[in-house]
Gaussian input, Z-matrix of N, CA and C with variables (Angstrom, degrees):
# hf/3-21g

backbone

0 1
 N
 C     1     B1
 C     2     B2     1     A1
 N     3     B3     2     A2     1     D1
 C     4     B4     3     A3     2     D2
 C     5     B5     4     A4     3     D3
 N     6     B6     5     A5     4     D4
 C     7     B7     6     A6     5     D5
 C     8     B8     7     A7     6     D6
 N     9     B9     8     A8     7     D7
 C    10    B10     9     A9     8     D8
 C    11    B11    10    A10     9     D9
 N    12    B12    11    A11    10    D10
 C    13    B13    12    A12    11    D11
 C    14    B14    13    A13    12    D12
 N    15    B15    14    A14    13    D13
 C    16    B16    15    A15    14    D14
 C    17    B17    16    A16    15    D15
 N    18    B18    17    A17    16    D16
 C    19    B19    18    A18    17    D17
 C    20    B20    19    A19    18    D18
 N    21    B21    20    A20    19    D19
 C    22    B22    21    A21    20    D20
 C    23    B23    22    A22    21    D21
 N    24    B24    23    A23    22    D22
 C    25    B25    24    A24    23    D23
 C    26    B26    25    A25    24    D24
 N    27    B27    26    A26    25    D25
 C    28    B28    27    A27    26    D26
 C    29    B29    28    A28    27    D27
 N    30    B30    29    A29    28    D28
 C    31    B31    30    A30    29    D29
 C    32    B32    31    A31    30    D30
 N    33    B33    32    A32    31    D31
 C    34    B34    33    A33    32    D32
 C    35    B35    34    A34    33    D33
 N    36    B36    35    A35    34    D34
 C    37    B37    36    A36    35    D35
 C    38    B38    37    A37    36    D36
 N    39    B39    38    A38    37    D37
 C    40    B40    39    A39    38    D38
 C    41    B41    40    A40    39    D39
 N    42    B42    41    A41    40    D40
 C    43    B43    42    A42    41    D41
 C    44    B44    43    A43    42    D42
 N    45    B45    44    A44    43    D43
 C    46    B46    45    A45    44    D44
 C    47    B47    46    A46    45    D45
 N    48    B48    47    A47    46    D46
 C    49    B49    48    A48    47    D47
 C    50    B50    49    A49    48    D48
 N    51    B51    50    A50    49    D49
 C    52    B52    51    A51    50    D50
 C    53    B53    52    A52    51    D51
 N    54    B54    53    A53    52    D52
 C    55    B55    54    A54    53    D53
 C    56    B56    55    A55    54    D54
 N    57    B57    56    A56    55    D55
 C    58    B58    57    A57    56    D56
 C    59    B59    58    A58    57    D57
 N    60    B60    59    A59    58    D58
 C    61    B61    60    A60    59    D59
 C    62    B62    61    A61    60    D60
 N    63    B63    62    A62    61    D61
 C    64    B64    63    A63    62    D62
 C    65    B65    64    A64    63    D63
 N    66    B66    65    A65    64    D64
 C    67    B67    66    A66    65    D65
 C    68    B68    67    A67    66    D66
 N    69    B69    68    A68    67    D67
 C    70    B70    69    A69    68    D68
 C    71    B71    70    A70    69    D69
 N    72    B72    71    A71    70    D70
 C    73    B73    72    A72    71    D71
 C    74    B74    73    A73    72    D72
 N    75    B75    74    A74    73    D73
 C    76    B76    75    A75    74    D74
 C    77    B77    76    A76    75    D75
 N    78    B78    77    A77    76    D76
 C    79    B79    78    A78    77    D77
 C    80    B80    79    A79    78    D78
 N    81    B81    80    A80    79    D79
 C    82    B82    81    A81    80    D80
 C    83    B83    82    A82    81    D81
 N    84    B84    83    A83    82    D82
 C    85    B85    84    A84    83    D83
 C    86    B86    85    A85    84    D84
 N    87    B87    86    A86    85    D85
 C    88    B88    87    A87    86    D86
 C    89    B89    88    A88    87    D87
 N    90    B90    89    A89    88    D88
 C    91    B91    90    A90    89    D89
 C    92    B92    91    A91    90    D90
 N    93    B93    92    A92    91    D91
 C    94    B94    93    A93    92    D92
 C    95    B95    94    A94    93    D93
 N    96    B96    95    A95    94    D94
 C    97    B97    96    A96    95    D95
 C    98    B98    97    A97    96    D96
 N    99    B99    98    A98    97    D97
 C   100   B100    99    A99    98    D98
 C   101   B101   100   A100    99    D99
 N   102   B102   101   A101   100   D100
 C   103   B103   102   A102   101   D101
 C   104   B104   103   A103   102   D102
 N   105   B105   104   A104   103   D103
 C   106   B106   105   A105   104   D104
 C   107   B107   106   A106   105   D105
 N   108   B108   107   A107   106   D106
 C   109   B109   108   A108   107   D107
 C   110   B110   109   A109   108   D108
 N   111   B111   110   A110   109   D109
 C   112   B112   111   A111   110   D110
 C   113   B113   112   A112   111   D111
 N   114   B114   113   A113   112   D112
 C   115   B115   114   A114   113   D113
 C   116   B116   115   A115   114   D114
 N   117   B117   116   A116   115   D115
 C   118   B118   117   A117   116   D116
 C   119   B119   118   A118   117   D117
 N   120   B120   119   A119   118   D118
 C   121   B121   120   A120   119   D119
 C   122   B122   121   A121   120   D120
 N   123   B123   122   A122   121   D121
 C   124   B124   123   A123   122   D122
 C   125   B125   124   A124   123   D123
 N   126   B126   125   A125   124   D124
 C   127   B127   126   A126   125   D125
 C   128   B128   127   A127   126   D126
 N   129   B129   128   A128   127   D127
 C   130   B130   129   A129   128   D128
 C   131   B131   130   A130   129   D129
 N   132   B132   131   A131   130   D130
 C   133   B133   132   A132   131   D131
 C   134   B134   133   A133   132   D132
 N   135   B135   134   A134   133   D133
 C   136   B136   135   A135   134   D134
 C   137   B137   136   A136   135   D135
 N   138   B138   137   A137   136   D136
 C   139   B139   138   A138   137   D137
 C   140   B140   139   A139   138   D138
 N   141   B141   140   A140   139   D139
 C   142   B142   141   A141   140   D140
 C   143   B143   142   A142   141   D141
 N   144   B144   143   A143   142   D142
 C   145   B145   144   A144   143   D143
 C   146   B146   145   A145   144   D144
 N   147   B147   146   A146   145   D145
 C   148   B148   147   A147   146   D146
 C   149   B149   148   A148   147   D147
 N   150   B150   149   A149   148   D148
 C   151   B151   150   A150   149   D149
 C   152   B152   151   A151   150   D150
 N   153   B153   152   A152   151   D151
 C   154   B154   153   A153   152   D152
 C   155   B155   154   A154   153   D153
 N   156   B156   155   A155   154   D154
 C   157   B157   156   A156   155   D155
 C   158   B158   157   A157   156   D156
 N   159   B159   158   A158   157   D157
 C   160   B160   159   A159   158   D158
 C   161   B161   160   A160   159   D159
 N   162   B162   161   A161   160   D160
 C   163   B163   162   A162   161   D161
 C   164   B164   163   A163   162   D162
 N   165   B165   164   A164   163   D163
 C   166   B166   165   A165   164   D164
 C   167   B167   166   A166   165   D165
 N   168   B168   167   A167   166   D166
 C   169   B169   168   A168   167   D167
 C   170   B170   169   A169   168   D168
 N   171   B171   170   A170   169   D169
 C   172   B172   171   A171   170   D170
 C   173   B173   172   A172   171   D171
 N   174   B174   173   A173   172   D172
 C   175   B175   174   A174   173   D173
 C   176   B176   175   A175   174   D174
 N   177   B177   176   A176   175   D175
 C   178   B178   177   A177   176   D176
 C   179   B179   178   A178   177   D177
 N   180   B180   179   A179   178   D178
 C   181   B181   180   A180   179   D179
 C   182   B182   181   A181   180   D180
 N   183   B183   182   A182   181   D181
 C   184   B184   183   A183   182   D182
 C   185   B185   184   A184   183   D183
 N   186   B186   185   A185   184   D184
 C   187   B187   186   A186   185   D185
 C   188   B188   187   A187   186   D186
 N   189   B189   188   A188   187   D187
 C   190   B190   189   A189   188   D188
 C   191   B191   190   A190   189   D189
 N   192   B192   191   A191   190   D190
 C   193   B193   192   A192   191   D191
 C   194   B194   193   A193   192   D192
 N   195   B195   194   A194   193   D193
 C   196   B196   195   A195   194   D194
 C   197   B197   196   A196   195   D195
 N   198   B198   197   A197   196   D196
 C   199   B199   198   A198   197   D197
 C   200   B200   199   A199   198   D198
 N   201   B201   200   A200   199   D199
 C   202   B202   201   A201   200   D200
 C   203   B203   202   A202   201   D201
 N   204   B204   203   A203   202   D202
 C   205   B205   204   A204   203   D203
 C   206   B206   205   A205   204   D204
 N   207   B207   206   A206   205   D205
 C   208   B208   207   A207   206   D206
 C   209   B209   208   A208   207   D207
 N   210   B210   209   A209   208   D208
 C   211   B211   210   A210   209   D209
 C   212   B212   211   A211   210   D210
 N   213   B213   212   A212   211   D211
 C   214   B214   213   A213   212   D212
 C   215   B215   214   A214   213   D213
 N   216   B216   215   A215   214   D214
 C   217   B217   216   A216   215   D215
 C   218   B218   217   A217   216   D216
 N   219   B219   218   A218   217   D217
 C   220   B220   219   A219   218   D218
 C   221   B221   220   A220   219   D219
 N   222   B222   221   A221   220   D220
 C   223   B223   222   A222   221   D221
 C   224   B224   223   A223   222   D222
 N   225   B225   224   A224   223   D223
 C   226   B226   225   A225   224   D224
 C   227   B227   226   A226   225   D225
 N   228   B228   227   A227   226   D226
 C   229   B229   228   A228   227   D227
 C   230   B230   229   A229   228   D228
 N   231   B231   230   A230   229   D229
 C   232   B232   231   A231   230   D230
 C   233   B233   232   A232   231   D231
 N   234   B234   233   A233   232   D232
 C   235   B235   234   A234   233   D233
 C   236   B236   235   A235   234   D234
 N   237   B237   236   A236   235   D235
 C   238   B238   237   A237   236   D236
 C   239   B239   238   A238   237   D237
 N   240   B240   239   A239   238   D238
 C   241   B241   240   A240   239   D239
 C   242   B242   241   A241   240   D240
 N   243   B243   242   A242   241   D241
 C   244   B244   243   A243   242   D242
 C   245   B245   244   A244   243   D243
 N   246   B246   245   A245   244   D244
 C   247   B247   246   A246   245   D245
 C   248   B248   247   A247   246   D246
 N   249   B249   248   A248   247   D247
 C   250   B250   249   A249   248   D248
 C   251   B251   250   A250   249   D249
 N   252   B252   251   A251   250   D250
 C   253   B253   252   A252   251   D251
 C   254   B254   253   A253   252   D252
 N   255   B255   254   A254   253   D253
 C   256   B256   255   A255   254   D254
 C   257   B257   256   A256   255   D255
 N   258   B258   257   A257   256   D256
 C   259   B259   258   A258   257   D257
 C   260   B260   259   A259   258   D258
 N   261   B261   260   A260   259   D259
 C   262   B262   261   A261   260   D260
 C   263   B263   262   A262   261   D261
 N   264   B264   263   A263   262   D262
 C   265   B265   264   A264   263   D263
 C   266   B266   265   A265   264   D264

   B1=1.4555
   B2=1.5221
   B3=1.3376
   B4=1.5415
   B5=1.4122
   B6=1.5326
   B7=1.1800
   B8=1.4987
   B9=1.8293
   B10=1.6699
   B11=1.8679
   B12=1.4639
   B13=1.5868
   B14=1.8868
   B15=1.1669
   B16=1.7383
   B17=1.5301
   B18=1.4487
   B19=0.9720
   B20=1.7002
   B21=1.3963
   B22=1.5320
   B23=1.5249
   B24=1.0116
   B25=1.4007
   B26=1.7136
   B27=0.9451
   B28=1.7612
   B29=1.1950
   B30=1.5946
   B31=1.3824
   B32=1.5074
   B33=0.8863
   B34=1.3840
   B35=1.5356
   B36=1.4857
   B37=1.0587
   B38=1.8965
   B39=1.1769
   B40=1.7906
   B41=1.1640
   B42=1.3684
   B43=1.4419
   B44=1.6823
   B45=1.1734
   B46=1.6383
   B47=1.4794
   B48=1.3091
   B49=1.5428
   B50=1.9437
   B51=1.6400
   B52=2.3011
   B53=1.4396
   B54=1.1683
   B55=1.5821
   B56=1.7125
   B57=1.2645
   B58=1.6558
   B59=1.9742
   B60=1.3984
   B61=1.5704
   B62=1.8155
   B63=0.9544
   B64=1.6155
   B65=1.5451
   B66=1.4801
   B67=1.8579
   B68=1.4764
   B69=1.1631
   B70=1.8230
   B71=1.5199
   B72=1.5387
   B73=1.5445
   B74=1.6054
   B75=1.7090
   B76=1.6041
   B77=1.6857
   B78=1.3132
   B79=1.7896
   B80=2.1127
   B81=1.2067
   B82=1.5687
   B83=1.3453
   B84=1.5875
   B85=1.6115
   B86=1.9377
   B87=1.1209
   B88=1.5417
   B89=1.6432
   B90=1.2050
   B91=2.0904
   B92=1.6570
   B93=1.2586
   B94=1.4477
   B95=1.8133
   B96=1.3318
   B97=1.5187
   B98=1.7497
   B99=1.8961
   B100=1.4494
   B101=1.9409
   B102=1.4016
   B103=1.0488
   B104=1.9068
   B105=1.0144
   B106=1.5064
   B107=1.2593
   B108=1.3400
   B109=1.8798
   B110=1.1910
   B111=1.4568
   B112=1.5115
   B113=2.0198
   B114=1.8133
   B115=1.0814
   B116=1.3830
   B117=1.4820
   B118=1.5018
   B119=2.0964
   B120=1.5133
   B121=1.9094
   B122=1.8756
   B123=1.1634
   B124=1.5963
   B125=2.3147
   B126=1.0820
   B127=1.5363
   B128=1.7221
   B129=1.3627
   B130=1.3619
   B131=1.3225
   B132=1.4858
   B133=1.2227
   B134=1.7710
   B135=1.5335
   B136=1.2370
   B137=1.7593
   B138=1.7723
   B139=1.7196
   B140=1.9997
   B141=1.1056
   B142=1.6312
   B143=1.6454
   B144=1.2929
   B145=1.8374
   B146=1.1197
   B147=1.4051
   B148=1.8970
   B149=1.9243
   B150=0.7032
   B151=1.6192
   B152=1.9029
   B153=0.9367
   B154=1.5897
   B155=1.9156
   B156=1.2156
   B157=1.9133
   B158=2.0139
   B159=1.2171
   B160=1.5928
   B161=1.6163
   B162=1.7891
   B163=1.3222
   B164=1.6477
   B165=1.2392
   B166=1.6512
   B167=1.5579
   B168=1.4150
   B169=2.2739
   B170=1.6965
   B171=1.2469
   B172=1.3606
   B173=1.7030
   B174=1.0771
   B175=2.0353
   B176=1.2723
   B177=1.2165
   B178=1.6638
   B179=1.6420
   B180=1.1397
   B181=1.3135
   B182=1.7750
   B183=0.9627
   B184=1.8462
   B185=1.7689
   B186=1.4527
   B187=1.3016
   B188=1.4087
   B189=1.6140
   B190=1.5011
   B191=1.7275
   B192=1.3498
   B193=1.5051
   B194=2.1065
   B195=0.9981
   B196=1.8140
   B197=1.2097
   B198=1.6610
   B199=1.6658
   B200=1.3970
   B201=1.3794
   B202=1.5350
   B203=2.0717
   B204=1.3899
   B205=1.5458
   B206=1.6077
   B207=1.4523
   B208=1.6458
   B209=1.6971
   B210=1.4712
   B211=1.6836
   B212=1.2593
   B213=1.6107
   B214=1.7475
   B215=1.5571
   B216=1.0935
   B217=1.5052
   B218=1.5951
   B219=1.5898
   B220=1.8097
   B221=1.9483
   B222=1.4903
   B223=1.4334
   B224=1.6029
   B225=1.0345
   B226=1.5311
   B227=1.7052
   B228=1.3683
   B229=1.0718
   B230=1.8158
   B231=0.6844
   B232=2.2765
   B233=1.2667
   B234=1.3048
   B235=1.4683
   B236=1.4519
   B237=1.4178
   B238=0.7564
   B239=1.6371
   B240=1.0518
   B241=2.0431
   B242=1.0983
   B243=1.2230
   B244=1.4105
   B245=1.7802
   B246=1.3836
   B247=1.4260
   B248=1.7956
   B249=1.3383
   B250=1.6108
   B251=1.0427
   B252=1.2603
   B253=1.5714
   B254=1.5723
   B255=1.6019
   B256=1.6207
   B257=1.5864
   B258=1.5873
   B259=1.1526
   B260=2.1142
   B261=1.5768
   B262=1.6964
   B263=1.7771
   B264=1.6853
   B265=1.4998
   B266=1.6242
   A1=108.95
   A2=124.72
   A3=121.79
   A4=103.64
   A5=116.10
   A6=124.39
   A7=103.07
   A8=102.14
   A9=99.14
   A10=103.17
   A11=94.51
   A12=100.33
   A13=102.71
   A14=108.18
   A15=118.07
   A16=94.11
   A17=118.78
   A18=133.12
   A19=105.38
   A20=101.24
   A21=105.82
   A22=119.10
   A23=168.35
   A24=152.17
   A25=96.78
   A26=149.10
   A27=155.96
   A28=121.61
   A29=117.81
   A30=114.68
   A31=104.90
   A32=146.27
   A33=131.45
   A34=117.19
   A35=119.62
   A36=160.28
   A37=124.09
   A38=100.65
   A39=86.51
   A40=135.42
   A41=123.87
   A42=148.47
   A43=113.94
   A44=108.44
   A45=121.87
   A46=98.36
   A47=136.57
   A48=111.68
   A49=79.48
   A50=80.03
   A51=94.23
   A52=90.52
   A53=128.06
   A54=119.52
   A55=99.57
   A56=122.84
   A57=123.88
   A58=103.41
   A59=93.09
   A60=91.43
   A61=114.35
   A62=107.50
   A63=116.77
   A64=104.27
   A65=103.58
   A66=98.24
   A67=96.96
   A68=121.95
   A69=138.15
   A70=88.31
   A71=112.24
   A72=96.67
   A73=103.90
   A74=100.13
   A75=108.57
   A76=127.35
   A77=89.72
   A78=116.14
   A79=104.28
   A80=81.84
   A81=111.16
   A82=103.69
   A83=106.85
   A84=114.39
   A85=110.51
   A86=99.31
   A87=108.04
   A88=90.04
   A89=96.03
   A90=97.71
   A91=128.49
   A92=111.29
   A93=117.16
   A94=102.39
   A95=100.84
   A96=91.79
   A97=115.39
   A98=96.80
   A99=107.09
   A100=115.09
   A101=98.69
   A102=114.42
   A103=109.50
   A104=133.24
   A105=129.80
   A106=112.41
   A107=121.16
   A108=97.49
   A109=136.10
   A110=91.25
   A111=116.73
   A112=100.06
   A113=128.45
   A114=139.47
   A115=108.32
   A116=117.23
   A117=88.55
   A118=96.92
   A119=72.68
   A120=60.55
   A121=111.31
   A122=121.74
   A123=132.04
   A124=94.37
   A125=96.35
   A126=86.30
   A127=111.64
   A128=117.75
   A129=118.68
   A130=145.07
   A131=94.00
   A132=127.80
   A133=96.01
   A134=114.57
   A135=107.82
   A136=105.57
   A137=101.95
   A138=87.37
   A139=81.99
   A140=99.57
   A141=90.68
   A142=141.22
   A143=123.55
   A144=103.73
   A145=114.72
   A146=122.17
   A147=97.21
   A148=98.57
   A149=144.66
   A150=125.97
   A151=99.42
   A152=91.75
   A153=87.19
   A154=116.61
   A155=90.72
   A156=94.32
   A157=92.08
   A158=139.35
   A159=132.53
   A160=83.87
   A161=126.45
   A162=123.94
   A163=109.60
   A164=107.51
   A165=111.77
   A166=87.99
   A167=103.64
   A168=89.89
   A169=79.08
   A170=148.02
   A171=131.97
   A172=111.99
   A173=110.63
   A174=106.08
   A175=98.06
   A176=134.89
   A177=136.45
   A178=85.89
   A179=149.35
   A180=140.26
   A181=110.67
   A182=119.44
   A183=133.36
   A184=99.61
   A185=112.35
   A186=93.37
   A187=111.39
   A188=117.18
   A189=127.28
   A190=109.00
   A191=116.06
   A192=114.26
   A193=106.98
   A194=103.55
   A195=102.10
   A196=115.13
   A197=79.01
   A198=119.85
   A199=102.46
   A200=113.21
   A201=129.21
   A202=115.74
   A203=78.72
   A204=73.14
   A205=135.90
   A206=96.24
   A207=109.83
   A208=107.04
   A209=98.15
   A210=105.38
   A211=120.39
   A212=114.57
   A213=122.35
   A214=97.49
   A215=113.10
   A216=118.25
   A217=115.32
   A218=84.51
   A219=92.00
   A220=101.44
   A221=108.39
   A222=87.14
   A223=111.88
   A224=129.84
   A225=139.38
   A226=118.21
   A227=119.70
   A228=108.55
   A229=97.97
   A230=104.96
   A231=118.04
   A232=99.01
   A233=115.58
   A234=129.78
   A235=90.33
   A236=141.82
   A237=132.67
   A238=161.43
   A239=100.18
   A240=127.95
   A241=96.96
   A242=143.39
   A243=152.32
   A244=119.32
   A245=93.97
   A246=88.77
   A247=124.25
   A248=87.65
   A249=115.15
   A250=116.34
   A251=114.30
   A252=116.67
   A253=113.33
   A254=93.87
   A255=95.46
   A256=146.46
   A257=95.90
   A258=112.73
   A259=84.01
   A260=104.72
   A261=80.06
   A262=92.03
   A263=99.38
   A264=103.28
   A265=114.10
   D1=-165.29
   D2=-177.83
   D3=-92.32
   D4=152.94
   D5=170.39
   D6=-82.10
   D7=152.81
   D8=-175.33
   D9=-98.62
   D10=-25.57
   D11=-171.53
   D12=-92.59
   D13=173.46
   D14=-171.63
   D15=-73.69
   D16=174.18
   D17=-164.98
   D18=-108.57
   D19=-55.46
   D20=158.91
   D21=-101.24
   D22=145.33
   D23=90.51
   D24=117.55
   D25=-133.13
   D26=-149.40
   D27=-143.51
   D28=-13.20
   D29=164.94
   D30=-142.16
   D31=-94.45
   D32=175.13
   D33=-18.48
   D34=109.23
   D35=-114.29
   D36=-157.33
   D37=163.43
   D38=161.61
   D39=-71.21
   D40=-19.36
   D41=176.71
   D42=-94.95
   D43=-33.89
   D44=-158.07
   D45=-106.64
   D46=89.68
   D47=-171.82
   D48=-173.76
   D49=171.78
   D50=167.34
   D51=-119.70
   D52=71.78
   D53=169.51
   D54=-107.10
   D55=-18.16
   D56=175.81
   D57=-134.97
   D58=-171.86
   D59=173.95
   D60=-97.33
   D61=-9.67
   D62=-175.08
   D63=-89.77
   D64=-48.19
   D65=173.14
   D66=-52.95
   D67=-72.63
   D68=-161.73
   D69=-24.42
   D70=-55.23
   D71=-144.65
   D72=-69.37
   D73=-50.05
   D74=162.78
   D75=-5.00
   D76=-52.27
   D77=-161.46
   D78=-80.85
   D79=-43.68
   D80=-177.91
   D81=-50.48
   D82=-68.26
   D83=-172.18
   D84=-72.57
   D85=-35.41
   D86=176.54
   D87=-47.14
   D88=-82.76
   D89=176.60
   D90=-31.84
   D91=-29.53
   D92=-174.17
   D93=-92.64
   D94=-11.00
   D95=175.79
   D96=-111.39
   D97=23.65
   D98=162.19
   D99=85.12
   D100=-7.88
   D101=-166.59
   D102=-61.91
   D103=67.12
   D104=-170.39
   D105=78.89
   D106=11.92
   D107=-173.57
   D108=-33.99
   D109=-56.49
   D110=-163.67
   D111=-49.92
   D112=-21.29
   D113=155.75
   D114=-56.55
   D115=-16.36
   D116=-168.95
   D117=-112.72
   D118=-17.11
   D119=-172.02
   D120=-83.23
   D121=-2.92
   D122=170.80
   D123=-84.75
   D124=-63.54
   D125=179.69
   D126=-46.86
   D127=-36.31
   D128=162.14
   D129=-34.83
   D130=-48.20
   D131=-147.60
   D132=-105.69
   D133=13.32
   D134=169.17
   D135=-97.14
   D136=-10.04
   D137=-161.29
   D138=-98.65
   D139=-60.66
   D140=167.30
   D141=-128.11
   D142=140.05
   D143=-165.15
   D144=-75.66
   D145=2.07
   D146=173.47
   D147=-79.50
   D148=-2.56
   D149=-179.48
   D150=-59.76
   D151=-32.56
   D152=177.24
   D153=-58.95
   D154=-60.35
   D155=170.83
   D156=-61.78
   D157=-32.61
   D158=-156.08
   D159=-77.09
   D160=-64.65
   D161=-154.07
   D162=-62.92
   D163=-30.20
   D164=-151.39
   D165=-84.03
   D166=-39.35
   D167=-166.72
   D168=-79.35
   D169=-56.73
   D170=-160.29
   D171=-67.18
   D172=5.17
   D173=164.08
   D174=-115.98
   D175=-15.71
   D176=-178.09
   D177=-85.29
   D178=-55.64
   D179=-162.74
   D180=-84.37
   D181=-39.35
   D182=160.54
   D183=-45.91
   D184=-54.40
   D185=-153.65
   D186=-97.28
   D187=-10.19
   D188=163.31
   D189=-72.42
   D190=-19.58
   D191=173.78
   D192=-91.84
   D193=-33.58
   D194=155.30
   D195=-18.58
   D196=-80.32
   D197=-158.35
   D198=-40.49
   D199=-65.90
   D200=-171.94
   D201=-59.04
   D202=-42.66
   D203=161.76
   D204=-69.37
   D205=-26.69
   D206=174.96
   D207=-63.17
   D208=-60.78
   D209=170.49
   D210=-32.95
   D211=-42.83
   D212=-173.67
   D213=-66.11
   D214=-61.63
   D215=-164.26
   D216=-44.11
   D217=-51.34
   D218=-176.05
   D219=-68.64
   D220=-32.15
   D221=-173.23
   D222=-91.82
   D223=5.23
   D224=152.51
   D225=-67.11
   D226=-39.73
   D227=-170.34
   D228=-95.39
   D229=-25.55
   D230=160.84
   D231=-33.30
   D232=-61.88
   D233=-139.31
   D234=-92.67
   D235=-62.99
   D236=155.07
   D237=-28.38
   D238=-48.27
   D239=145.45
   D240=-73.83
   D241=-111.60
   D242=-128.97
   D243=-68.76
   D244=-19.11
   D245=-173.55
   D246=-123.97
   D247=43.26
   D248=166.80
   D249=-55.02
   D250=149.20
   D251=158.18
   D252=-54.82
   D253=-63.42
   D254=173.76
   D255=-49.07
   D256=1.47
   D257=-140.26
   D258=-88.52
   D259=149.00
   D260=-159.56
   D261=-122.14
   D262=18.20
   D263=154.85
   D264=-84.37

């Protein structure tokens, strides 16, 4: 049947792991949306230490591509509403 506890250590898991490419990505996006990383890249970082240089530039690059997307949105819908001809601001 399924195990209820992790397999290794407190977060890497049956679901949460790089044992295929579909978990990876799982794990990946869970991480890019800030969700505990920093748990996953120390549990990592027992089998090897670069995950530390891998996690830190891959949430520095996730969250500068956010960022920029948030900026687009807000400056698309700006540009759009606000900057009508009609617009009688």
């Amino acid at each position: 049947m399924f195990r209820s506890t992790p397999i290794s250590g407190g977060v890497i898991d049956r679901y949460n792991n790089f044992t295929n490419f579909g978990f990876a990505m799982i794990t990946l996006f869970r991480c890019s949306t800030g969700e505990e990383w920093y748990f996953f890249m120390f549990e990592t970082a027992e089998v090897t230490p670069w995950s530390y240089l891998f996690f830190i530039t891959f949430i520095l690059i996730t969250s500068f591509i956010m960022l920029n997307l948030f900026i687009l949105i807000v400056l698309q819908y700006f540009e759009d509403y606000h900057m009508k001809e009609d617009n009688p601001l």
